[in-house]
SEDREN-548523 format. One record per atom (N, C-alpha, C, CB): residue number from 1; y, z, x; residue in three letters; atom name. Coordinates in steps of 0.05 Angstrom, whole numbers, plus 5000, padded with zeros to 4 digits. Atoms other than C-alpha are relative to their C-alpha. Last residue first. Glycine has a CB too. Layout:
// SEDREN-548523
[NUM; [Y; Z; X]; "ALA"; "CA"]
...
***
This chain:
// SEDREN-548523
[91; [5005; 4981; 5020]; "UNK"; "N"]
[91; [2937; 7176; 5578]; "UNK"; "CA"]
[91; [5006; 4985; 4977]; "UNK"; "C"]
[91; [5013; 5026; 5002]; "UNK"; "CB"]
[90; [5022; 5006; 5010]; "UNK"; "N"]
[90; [2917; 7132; 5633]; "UNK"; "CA"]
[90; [4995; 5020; 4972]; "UNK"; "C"]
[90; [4979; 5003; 5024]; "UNK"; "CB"]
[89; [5011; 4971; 4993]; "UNK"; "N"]
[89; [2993; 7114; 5657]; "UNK"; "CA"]
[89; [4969; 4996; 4976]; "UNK"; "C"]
[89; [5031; 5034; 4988]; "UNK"; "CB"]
[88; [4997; 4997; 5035]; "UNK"; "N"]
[88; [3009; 7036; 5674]; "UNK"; "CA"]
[88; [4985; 5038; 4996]; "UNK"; "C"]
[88; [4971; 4966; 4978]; "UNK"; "CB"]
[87; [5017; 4980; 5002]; "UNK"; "N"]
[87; [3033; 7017; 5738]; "UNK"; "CA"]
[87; [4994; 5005; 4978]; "UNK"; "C"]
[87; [5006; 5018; 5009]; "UNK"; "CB"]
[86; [4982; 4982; 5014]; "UNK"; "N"]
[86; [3072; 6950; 5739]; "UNK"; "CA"]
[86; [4970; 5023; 4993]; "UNK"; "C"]
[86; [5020; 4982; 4969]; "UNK"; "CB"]
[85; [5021; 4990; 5018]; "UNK"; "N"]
[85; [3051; 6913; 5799]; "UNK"; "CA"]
[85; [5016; 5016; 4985]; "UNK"; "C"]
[85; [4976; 5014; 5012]; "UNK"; "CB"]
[84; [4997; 4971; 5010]; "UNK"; "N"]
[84; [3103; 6864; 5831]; "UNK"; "CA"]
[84; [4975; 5007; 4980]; "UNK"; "C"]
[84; [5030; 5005; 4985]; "UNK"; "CB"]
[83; [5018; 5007; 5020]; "UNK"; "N"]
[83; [3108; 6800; 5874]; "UNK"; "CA"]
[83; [4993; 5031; 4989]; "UNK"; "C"]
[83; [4973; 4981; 5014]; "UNK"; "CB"]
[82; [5012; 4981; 4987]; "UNK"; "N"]
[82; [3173; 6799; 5909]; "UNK"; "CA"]
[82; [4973; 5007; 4986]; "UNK"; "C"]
[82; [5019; 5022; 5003]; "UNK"; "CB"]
[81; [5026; 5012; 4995]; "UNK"; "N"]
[81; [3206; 6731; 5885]; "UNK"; "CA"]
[81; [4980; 5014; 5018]; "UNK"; "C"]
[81; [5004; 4973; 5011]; "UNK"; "CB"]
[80; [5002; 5021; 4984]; "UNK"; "N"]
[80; [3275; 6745; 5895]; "UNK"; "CA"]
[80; [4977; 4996; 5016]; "UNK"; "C"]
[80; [5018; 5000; 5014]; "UNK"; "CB"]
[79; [4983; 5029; 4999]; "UNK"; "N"]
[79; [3293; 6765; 5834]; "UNK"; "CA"]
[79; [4998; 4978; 5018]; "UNK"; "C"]
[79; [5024; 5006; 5004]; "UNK"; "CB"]
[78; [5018; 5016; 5022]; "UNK"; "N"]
[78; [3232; 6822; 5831]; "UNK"; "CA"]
[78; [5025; 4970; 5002]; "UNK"; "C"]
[78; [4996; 5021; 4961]; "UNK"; "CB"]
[77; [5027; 4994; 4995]; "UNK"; "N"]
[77; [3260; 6861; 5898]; "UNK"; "CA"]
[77; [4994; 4971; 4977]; "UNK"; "C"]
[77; [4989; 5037; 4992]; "UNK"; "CB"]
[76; [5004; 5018; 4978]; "UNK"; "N"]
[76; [3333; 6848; 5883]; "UNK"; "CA"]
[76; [4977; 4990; 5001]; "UNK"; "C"]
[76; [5004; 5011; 5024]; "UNK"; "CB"]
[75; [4984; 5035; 5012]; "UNK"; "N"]
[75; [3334; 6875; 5809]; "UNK"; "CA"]
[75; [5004; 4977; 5026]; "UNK"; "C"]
[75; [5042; 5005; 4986]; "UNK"; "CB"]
[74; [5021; 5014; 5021]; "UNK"; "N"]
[74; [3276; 6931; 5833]; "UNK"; "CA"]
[74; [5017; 4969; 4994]; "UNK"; "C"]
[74; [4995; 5023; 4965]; "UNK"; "CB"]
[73; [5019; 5022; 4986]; "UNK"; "N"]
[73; [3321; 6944; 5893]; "UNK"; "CA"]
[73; [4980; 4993; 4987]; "UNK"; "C"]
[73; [4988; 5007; 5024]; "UNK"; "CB"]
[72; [4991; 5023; 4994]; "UNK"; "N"]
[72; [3377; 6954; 5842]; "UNK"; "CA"]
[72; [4984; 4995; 5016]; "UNK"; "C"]
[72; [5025; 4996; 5008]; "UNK"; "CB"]
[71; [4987; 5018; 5022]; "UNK"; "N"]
[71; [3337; 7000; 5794]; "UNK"; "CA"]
[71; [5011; 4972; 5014]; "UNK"; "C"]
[71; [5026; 5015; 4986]; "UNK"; "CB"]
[70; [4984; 4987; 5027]; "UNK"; "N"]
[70; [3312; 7049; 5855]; "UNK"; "CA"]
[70; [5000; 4975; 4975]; "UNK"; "C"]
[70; [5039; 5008; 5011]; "UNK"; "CB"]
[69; [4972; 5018; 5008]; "UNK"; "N"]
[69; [3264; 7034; 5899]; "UNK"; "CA"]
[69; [5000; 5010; 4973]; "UNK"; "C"]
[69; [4999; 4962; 5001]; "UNK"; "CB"]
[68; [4992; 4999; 5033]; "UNK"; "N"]
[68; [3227; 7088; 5934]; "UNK"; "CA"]
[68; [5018; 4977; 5000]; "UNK"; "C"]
[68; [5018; 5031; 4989]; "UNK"; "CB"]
[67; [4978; 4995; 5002]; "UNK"; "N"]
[67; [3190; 7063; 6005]; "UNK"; "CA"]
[67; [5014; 5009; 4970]; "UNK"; "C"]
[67; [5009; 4980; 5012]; "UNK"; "CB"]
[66; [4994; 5001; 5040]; "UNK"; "N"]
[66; [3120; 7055; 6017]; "UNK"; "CA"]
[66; [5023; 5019; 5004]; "UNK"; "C"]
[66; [4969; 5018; 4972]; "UNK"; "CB"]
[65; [4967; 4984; 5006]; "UNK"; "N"]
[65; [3108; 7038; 6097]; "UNK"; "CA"]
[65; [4999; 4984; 4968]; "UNK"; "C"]
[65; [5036; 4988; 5030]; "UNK"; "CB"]
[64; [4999; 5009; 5021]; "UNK"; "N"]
[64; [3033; 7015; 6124]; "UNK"; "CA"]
[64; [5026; 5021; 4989]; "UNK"; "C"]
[64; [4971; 4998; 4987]; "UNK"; "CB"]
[63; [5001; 4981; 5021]; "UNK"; "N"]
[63; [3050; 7022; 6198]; "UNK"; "CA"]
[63; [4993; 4984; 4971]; "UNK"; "C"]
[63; [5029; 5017; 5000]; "UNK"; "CB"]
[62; [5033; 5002; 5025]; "UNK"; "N"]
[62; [3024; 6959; 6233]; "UNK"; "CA"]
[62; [4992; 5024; 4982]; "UNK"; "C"]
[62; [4968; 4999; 5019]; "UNK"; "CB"]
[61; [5022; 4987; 4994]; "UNK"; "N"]
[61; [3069; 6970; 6300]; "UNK"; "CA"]
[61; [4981; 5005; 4970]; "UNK"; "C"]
[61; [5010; 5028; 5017]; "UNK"; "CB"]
[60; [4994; 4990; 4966]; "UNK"; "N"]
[60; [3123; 6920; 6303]; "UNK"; "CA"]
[60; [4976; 5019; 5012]; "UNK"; "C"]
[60; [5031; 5021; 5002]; "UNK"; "CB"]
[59; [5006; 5023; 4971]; "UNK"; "N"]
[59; [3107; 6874; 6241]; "UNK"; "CA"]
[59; [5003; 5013; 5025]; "UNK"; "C"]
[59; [5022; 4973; 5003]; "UNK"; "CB"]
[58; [4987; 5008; 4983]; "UNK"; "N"]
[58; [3108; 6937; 6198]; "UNK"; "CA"]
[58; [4985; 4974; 5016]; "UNK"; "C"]
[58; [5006; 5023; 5014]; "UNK"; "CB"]
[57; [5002; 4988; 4975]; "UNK"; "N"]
[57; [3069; 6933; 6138]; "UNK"; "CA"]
[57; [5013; 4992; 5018]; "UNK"; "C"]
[57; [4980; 5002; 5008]; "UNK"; "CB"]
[56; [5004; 5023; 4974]; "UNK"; "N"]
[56; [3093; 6926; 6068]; "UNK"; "CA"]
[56; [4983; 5012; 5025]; "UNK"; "C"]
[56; [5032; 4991; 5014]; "UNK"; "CB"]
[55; [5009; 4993; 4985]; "UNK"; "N"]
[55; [3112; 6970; 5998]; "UNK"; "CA"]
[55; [4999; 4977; 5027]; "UNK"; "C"]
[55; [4979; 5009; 4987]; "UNK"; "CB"]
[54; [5011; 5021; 4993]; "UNK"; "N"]
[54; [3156; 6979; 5948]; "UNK"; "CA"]
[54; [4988; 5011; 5026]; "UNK"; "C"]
[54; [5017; 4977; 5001]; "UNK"; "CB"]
[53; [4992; 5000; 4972]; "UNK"; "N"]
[53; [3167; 7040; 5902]; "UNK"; "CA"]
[53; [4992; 4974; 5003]; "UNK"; "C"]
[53; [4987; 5022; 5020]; "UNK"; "CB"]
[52; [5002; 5032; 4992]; "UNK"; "N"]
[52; [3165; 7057; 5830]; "UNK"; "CA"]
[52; [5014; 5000; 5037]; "UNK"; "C"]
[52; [5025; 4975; 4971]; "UNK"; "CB"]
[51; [5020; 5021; 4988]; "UNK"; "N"]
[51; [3127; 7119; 5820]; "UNK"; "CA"]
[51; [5009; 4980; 4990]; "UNK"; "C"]
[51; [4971; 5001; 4997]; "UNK"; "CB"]
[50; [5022; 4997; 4982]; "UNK"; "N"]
[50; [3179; 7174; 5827]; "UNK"; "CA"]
[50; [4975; 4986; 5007]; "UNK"; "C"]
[50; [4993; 5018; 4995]; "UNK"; "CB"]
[49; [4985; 5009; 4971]; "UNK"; "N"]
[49; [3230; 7134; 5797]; "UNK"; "CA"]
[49; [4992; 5014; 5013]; "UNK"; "C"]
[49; [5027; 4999; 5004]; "UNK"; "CB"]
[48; [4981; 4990; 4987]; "UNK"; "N"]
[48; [3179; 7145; 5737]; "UNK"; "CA"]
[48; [5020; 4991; 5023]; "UNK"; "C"]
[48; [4989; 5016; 5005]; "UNK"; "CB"]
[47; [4986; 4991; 5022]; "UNK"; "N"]
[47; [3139; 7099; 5684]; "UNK"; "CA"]
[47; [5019; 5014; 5015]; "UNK"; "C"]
[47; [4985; 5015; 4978]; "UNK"; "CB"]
[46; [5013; 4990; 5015]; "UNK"; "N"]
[46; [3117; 7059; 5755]; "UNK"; "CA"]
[46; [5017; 5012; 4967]; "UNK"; "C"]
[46; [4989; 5018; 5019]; "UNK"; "CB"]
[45; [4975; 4995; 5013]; "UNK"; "N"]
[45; [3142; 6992; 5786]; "UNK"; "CA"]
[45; [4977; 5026; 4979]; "UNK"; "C"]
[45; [5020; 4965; 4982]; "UNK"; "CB"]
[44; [5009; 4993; 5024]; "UNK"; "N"]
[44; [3103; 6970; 5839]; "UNK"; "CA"]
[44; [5019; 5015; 4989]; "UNK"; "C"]
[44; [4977; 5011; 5000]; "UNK"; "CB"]
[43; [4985; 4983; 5023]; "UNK"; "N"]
[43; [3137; 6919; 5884]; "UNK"; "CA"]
[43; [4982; 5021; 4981]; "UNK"; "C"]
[43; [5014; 4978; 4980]; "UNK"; "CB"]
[42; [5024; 5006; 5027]; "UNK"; "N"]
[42; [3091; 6885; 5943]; "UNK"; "CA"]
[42; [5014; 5027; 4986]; "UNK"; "C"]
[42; [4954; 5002; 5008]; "UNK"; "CB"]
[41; [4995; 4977; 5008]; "UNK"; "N"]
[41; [3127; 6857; 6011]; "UNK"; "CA"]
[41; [4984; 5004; 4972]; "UNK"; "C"]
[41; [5029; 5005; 5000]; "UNK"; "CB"]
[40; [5011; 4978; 4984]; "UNK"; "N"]
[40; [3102; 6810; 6058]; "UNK"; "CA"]
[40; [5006; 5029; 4984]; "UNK"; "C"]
[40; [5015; 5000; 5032]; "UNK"; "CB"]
[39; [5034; 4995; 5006]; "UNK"; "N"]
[39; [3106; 6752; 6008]; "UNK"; "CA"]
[39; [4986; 5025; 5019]; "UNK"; "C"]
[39; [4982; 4967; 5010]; "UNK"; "CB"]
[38; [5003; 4993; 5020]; "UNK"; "N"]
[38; [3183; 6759; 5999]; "UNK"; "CA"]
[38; [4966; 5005; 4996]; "UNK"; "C"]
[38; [5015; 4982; 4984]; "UNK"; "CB"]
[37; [4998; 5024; 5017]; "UNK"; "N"]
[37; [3197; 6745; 6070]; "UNK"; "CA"]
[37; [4987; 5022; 4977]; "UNK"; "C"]
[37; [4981; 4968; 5011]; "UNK"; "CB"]
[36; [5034; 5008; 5005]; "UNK"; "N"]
[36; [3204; 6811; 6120]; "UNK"; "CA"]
[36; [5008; 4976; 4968]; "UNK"; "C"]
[36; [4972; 5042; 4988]; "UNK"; "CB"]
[35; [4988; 5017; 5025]; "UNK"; "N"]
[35; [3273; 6819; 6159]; "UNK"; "CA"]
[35; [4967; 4991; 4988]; "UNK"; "C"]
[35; [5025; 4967; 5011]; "UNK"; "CB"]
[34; [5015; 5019; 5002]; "UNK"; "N"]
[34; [3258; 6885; 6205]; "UNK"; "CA"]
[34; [5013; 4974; 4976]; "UNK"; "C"]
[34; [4973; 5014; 4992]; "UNK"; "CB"]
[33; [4982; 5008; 5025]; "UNK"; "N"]
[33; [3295; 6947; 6241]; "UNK"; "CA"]
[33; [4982; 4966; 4987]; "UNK"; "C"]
[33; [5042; 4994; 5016]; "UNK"; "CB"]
[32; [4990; 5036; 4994]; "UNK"; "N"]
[32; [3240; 6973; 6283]; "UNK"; "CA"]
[32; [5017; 5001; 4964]; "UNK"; "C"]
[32; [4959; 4965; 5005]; "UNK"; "CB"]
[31; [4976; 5002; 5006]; "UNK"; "N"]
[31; [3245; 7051; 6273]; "UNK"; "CA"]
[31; [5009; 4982; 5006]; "UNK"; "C"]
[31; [5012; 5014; 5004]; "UNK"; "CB"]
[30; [4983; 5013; 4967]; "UNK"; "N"]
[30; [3178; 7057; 6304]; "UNK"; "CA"]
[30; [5028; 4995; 4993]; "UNK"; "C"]
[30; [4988; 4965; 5014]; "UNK"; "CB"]
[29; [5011; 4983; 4974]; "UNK"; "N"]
[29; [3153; 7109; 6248]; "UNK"; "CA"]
[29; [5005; 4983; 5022]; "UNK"; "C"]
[29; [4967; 5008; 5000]; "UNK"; "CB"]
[28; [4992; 4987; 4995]; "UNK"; "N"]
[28; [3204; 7095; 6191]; "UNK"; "CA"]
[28; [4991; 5013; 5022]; "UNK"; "C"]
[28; [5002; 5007; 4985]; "UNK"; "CB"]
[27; [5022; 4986; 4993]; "UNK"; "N"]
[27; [3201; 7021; 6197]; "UNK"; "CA"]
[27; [5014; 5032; 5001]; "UNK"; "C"]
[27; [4987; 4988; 5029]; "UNK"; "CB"]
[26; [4996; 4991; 4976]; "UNK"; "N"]
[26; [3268; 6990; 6170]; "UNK"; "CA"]
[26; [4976; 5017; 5001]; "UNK"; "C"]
[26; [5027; 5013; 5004]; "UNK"; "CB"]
[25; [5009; 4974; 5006]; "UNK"; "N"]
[25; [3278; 6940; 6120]; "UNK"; "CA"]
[25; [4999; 5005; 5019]; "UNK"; "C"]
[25; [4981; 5007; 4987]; "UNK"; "CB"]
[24; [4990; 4979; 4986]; "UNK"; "N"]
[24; [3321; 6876; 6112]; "UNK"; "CA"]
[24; [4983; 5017; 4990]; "UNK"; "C"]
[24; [5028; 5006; 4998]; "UNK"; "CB"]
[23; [4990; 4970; 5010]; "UNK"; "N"]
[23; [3293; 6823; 6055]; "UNK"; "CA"]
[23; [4998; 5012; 5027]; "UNK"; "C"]
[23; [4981; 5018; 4975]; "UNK"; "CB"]
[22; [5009; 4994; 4986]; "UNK"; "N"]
[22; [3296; 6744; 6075]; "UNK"; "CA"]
[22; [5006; 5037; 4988]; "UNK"; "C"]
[22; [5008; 4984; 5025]; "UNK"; "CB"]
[21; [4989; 4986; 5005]; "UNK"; "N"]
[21; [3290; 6692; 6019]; "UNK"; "CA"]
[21; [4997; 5029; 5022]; "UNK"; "C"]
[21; [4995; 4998; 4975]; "UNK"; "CB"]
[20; [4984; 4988; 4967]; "UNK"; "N"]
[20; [3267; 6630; 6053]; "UNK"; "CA"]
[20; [5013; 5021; 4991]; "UNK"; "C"]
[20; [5025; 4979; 5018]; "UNK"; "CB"]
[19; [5007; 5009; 4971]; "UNK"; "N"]
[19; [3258; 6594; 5988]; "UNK"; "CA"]
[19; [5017; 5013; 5024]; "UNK"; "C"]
[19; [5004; 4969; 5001]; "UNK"; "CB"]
[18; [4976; 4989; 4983]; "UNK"; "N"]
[18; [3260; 6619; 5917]; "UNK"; "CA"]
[18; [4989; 4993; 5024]; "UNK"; "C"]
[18; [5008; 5033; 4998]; "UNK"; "CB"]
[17; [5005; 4982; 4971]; "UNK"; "N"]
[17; [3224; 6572; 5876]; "UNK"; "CA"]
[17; [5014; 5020; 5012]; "UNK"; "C"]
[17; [5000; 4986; 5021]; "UNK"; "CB"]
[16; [5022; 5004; 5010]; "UNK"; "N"]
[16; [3236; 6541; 5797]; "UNK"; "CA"]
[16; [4982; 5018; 5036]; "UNK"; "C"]
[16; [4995; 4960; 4989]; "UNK"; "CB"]
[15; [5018; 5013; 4968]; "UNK"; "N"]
[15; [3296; 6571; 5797]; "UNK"; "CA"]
[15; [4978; 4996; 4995]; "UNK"; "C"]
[15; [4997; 5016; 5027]; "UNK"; "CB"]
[14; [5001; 5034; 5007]; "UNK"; "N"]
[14; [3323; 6568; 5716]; "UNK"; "CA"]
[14; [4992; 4992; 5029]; "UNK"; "C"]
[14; [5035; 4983; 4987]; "UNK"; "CB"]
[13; [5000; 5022; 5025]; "UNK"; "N"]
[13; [3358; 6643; 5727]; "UNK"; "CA"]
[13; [4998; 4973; 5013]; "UNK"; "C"]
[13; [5029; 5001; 4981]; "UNK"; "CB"]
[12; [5025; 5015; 4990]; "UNK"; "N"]
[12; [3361; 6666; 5807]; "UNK"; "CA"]
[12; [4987; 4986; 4972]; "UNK"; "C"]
[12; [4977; 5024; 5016]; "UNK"; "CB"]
[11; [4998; 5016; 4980]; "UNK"; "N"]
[11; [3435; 6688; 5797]; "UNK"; "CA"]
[11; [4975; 4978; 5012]; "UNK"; "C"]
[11; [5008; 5016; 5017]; "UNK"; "CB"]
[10; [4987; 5017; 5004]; "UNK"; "N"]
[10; [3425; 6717; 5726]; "UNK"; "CA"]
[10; [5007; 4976; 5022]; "UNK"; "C"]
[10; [5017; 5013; 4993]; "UNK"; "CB"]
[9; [5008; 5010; 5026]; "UNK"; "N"]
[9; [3373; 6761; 5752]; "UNK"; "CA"]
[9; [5015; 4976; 4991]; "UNK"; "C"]
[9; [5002; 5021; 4979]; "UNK"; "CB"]
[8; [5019; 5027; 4985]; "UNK"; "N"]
[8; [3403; 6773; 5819]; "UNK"; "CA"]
[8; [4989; 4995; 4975]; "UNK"; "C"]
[8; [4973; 5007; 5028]; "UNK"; "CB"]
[7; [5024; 4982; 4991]; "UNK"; "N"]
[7; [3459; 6800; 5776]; "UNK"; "CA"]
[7; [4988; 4980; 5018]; "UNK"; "C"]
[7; [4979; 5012; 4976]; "UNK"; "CB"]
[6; [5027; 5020; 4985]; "UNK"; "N"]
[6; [3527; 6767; 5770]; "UNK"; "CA"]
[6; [4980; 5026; 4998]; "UNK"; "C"]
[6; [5006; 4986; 5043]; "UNK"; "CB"]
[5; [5015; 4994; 4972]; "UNK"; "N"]
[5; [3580; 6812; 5731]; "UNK"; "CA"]
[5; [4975; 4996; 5004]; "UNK"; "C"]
[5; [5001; 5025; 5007]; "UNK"; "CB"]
[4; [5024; 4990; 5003]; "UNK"; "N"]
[4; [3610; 6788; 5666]; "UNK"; "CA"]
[4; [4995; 4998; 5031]; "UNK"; "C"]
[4; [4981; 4986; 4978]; "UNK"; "CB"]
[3; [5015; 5019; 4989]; "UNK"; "N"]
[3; [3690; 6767; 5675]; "UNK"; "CA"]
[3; [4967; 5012; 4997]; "UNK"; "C"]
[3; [5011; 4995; 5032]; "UNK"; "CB"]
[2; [5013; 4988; 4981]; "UNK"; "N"]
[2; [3734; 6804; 5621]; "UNK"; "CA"]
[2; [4976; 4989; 5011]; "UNK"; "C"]
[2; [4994; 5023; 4991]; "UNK"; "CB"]
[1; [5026; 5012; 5001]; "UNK"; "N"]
[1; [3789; 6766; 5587]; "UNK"; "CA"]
[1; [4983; 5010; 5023]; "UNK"; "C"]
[1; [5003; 4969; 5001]; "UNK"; "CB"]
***
């Protein structure tokens, strides 16, 4: 009998909030290590895994830093209440 494997999807199912959720990142130009809340950060999700990335600004020195996310920091990212744009192409 084979156990089905948690997602954050499945794990954040039927929440009506996520509270205090803290995401880890890392400045690339002061190389402050950082924990930024779900409202400091901003998901866009494009047709490629060349344009879906997230984004923020450092709390240490006020870089604006856009990072690639892959699939699982999209299933983190959006689970735990990261507020997301979905790009759309103009053709």
């Amino acid at each position: 009998m084979g156990t089905a494997e948690m997602t954050a999807v499945t794990a954040f199912a039927g929440m009506r909030r996520v509270a205090d959720v803290l995401f880890k990142a890392g400045c690339p130009d002061c190389r402050a290590a950082l924990e930024l809340r779900a409202n400091a950060l901003m998901l866009a999700i494009g047709a490629t895994s060349r344009t879906t990335f997230y984004s923020f600004t450092c709390t240490e020195c006020g870089s604006a830093v856009r990072k690639p996310a892959g699939e699982r920091i999209v299933e983190l990212l959006t689970g735990g209440g990261v507020r997301t744009l979905r790009l759309h192409s103009t053709t």
